[in-house]
N, C-alpha and C positions, 0 to 999 in steps of 0.2 A: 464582404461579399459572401452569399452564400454557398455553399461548394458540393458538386453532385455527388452524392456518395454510390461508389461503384461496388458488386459485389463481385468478390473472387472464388474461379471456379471450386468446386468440392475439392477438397483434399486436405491435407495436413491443419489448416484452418476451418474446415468445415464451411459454415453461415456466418464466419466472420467477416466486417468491412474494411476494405482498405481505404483510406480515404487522408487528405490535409487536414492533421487535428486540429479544431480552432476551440477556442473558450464557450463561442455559444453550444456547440456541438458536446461541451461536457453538461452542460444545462439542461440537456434533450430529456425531456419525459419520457420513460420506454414502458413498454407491455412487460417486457421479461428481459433479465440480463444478457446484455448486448457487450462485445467487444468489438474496438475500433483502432486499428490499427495506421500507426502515421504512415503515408509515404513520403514525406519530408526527413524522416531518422527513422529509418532503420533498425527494426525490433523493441520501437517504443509504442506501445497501446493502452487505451485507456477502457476501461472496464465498468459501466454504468447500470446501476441495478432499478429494481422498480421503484427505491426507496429515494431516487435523484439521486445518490452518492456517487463519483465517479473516483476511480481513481487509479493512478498511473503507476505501469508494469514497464519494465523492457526484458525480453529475451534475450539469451547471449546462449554462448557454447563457452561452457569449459571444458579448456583442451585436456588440462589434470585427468578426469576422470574421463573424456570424452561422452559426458554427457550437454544436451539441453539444459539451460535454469533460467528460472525468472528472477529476476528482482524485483522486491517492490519498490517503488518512489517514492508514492504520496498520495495526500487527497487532495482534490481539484478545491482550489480554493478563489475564488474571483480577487482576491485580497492579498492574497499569501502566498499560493503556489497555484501558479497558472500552466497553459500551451507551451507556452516558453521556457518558464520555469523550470519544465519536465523535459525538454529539449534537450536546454542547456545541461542540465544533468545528465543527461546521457552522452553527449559530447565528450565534456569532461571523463566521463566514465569509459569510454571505448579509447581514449589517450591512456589510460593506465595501463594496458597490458592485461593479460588471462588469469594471472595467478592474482596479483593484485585485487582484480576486479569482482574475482570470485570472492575475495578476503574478507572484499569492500560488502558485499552484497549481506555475507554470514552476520556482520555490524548492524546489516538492514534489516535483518530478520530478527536480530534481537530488538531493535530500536521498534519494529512493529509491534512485538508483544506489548512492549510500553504503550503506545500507541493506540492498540488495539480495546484501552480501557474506552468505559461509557462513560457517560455524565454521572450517571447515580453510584456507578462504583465511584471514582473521583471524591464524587458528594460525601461521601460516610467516610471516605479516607480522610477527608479533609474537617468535618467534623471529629473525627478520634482524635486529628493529631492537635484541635482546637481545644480540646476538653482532658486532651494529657497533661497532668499535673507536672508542675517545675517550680523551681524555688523563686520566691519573687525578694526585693531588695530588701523586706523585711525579715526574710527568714522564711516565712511560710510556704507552704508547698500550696499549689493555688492552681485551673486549669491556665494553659499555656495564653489563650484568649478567654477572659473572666466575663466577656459578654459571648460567651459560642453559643448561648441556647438562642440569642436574637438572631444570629446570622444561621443559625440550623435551621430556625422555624422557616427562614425567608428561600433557604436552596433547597428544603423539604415543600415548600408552600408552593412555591411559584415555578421555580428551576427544573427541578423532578419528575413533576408531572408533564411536561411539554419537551424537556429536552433529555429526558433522561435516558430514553432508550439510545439514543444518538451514540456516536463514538465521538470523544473530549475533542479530538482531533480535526471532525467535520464541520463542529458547531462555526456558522459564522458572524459578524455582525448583523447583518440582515435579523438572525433568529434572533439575537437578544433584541436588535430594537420591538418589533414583533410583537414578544413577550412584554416588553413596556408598554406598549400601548396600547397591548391586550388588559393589561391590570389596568392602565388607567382608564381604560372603557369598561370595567367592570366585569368582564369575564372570569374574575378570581372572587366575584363577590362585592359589597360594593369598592365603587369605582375610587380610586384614591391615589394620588400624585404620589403622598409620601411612602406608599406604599413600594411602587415601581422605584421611588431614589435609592429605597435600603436594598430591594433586590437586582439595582445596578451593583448597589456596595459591594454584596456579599457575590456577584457572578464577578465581579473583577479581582475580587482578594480571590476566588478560586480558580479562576484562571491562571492568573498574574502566581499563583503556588504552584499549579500546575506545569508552569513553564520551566520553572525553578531548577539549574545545576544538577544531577540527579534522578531528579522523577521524569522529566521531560517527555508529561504524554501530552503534553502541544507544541508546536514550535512559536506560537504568539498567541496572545491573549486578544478575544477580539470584542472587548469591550473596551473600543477604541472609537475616538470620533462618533460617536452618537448624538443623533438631533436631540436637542436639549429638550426639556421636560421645562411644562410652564411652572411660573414660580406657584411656592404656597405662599399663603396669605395667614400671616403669624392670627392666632384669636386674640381679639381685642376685649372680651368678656372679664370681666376683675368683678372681685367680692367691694362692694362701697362698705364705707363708714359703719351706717348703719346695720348692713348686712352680716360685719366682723363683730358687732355689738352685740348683736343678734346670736350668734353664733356661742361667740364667748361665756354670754351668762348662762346660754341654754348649756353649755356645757356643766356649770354647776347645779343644773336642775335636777337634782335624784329621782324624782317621780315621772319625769319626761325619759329619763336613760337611766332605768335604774336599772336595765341589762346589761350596763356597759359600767367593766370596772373600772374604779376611778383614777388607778394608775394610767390607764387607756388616755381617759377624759387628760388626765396631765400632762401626757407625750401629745395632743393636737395644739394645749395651749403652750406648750415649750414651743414646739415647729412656728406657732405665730409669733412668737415672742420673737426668737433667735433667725427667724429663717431660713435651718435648717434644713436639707432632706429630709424625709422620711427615713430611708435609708443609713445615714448618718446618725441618726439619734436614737432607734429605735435599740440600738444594739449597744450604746453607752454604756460602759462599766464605770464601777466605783471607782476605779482607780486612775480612770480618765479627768477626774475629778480634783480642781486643786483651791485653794487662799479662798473656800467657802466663804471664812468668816475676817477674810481679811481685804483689805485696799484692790485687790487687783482678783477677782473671782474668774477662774475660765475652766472651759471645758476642751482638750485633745481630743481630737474625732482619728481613731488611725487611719493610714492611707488605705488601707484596703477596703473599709467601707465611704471611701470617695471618690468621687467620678472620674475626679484627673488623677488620681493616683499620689496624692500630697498631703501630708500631716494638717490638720485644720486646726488654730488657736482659736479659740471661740471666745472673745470677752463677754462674761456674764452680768448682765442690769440685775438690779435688786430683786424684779420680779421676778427673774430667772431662777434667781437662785430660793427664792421663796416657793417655787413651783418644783424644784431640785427636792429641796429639805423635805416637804410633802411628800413626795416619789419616796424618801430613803424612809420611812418609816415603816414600822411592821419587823418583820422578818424577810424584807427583801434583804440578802448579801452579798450579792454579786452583782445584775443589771441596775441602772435605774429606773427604768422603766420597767420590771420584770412583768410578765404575764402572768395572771391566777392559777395555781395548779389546777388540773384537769380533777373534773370528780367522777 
């Protein structure tokens, strides 16, 4: 039911309204910053700016210094912290006592500053702490998340521009679904499902960090419960037979690619050979390298240049290793695959 809001004569409040705080009334579109004050409790108001952000204060008297003080609560959150919400806090609060309460309040004002972060500050903090080097089980020092330039590009891309000016603490689910179905309507460019799954990924790993013991400038991550996103449809597109035939022998054409060196040309025919990554093979060292000329040929790919992060034994076919022995000629000493000096 909707509820008449009264205003209270001039004085010590000014233009502000007294009125039954309810949940739609923090959702109220305003012209210019409005305060709304309960008359269900007592020195709790909610304070709505033109930005829709509302969010909840209570006044009290501490008797200590016998001054006025406000405390803050929170942001109105239809999800998270509601009318009630901010009641009930205040309830609880006015059962403490003065000194207490003032104590409680000083914790409130530090826990704001936390709080008081944006999305985009969030965003670069959370990239730094993705790209800070730490040792990994190999020994290597390596960033903390070895894919953080995917998940940067997608909270620089998507994230930043629509919610960044925000405070971490306002954002709700509403915006992020929003922001999904802005990408897959093409508003980022074109329109693309898989697009919007990686920038669910990476708004949730920021959140869900954000929440985190410590940092706490959210109290919940609300990339929670969102309408599902329609599936993708894997491509069914494959190189045929002859298309690989194709490919293969044009690889030993010198006159057709005689731009491309021919160590080049033997890292695409290894990848068809072995099935390989890219990634995996291009960086093979000699020493990866074992029983060439014996019974059992293979190649150790190390964990770090593999996706799941696992030592790869790679048994080697004749051809393989015929395509190997090729690579190792010259004055390569180190890669197999080495790339031409620069001239």
């Amino acid at each position: 039911m909707d509820t008449t809001i009264t205003t209270e004569p001039a004085g010590r409040r000014g233009r502000n309204s007294s009125v039954i705080l309810t949940d739609r009334l923090c959702e109220k579109r305003v012209a210019k910053r409005v305060k709304f004050y309960d008359r269900k409790c007592p020195g709790l108001y909610v304070s709505i700016t033109t930005a829709g952000v509302a969010t909840f204060s209570f006044k009290f008297t501490d008797r200590t210094a016998g001054k006025q003080r406000t405390g803050w609560l929170g942001v109105y959150n239809p999800e998270t912290f509601t009318v009630e919400d901010a009641r009930s806090r205040v309830y609880g609060l006015k059962g403490m006592g003065g000194e207490a309460l003032a104590e409680t309040f000083r914790e409130h004002k530090a826990d704001k500053a936390k709080r008081g972060k944006t999305v985009a500050e969030i965003i670069e903090e959370r990239i730094d702490w993705m790209k800070t080097p730490v040792r990994k089980p190999d020994g290597e020092m390596r960033p903390r998340l070895e894919a953080w330039e995917n998940t940067a590009s997608h909270l620089r891309r998507f994230i930043k521009p629509r919610l960044g000016k925000k405070l971490a603490g306002e954002v709700t689910k509403r915006d992020i679904a929003q922001l999904s179905d802005d990408v897959v309507g093409g508003a980022f460019g074109r329109p693309s499902v898989s697009n919007a799954r990686h920038m669910r990924k990476a708004a949730s790993g920021l959140f869900n960090w954000a929440a985190e013991a410590g940092r706490d400038y959210v109290t919940a991550s609300p990339c929670v419960n969102l309408p599902k996103l329609d599936p993708e449809h894997p491509r069914t597109r494959v190189l045929t037979e002859d298309e690989i035939r194709i490919f293969w022998h044009g690889l030993d054409d010198d006159i057709l690619l005689a731009s491309w060196d021919r160590r080049t040309r033997l890292a695409l025919k290894f990848e068809l050979v072995t099935m390989l990554r890219s990634s995996e093979l291009l960086g093979a060292h000699r020493d990866e390298l074992f029983d060439l000329d014996g019974e059992h040929p293979r190649i150790d790919i190390a964990l770090k240049r593999v996706k799941k992060r696992r030592v790869i034994q790679q048994p080697l076919s004749e051809l393989a290793v015929a395509i190997i022995k090729e690579a190792l000629r010259g004055s390569n000493k180190q890669f197999v695959f080495a790339s031409p000096p620069r001239r």
